[in-house]
C-alpha positions, 0 to 999 in steps of 0.5 A: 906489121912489117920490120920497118913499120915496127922501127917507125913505132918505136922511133915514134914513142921515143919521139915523144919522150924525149920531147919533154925532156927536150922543152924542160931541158930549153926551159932551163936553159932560158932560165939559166940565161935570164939568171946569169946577169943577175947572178954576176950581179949578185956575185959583183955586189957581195964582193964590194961589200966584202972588200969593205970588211976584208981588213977587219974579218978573219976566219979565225974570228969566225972560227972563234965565234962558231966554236964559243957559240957552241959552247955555250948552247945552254945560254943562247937557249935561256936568252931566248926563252927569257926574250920570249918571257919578255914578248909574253909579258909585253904582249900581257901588259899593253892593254893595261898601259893603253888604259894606265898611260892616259891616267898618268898623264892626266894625273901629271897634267893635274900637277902641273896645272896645280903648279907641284912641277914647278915647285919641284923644279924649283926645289931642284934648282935649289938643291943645286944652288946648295949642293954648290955652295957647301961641302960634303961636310958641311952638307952633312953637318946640316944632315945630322942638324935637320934630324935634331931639329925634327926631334926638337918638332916633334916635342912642340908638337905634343898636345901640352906644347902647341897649347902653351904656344897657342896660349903664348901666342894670344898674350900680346893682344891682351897686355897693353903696355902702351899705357903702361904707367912708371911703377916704384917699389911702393907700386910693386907691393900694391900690385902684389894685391891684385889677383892677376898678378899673383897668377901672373908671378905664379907663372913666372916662378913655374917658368923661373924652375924650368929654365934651369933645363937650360945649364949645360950638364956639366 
């Protein structure tokens, strides 16, 4: 093989080597043509977003910033694990409020069918009406009164209590005083004979003894 054989044999193999690095390199520059107008785009645009910003950014702020998150690493850490917490927790719980959430709403819509929400609604109005027509004294006075009253319910509703008024109760249908004729001293001492009237003033005596209760302690 001659010199100049030799010489072409190389010029070949470098031939094509430098052919790839020649296509990868116009590649690249078709690439860098396409990207330009979008990259002046991009640039154009960050600028107008930036001017909208400019009176309010500072770099010390962002300095600030840097340096405060920094500081406190260890919070930022326990806020994303308690986030996390929270998304488990979410995660945990949706399939209970997808099967708890129609029961709920359905045991509301048997309140208001039954008319309970109206009549909350209506208690609300009228604690309105009351929270504007009295003062905070007032409002407090009738407080203290309402727990008194509760004491005095709960002695009428002992046993012996509720008996007496249920007893008390059916003495009207049993006296007829429509009829009831004028009756003198003499009349007085002949009704003394009669044996419901001895129980009769029995009674009364008994009941006389008790309002005693009613006198002021003095």
């Amino acid at each position: 093989m001659t010199t100049e054989q030799m010489i072409l044999d190389r010029l070949d193999r470098l031939e094509s080597r430098i052919e790839p690095l020649t296509a990868s390199a116009k590649a690249l520059g078709e690439l860098r043509e396409e990207l330009a107008p979008r990259v002046n785009e991009a640039v154009q645009a960050m600028i107008v977003e930036l001017a909208d910003v400019e009176a309010d950014f500072q770099l010390e702020d962002l300095l600030f910033l840097l340096k405060k998150m920094m500081r406190n690493i260890r919070n930022l850490s326990f806020a994303l694990d308690q986030m996390k917490n929270l998304i488990d927790f979410a995660l945990t719980a949706e399939p209970l409020l997808k099967s708890s959430v129609p029961q709920v709403i359905s045991y509301l819509d048997d309140l208001e069918q039954q008319g309970v929400l109206r009549l909350l609604g209506t208690g609300m109005e009228v604690l309105k009406k009351v929270g504007a027509s009295y003062s905070a004294e007032e409002l407090q006075q009738t407080s203290d009164g309402m727990v008194r009253l509760a004491g005095i319910l709960k002695k009428l509703t002992a046993p012996a209590t509720l008996d007496f008024l249920e007893r008390s109760a059916d003495l009207p249908s049993r006296v007829k005083v429509d009829g009831a004729p004028a009756i003198g001293p003499w009349g007085m001492l002949r009704g003394m004979g009669d044996p419901q009237v001895q129980q009769g003033l029995g009674v009364l005596l008994e009941l006389t003894k008790g309002l005693g209760v009613l006198k002021p302690q003095s």
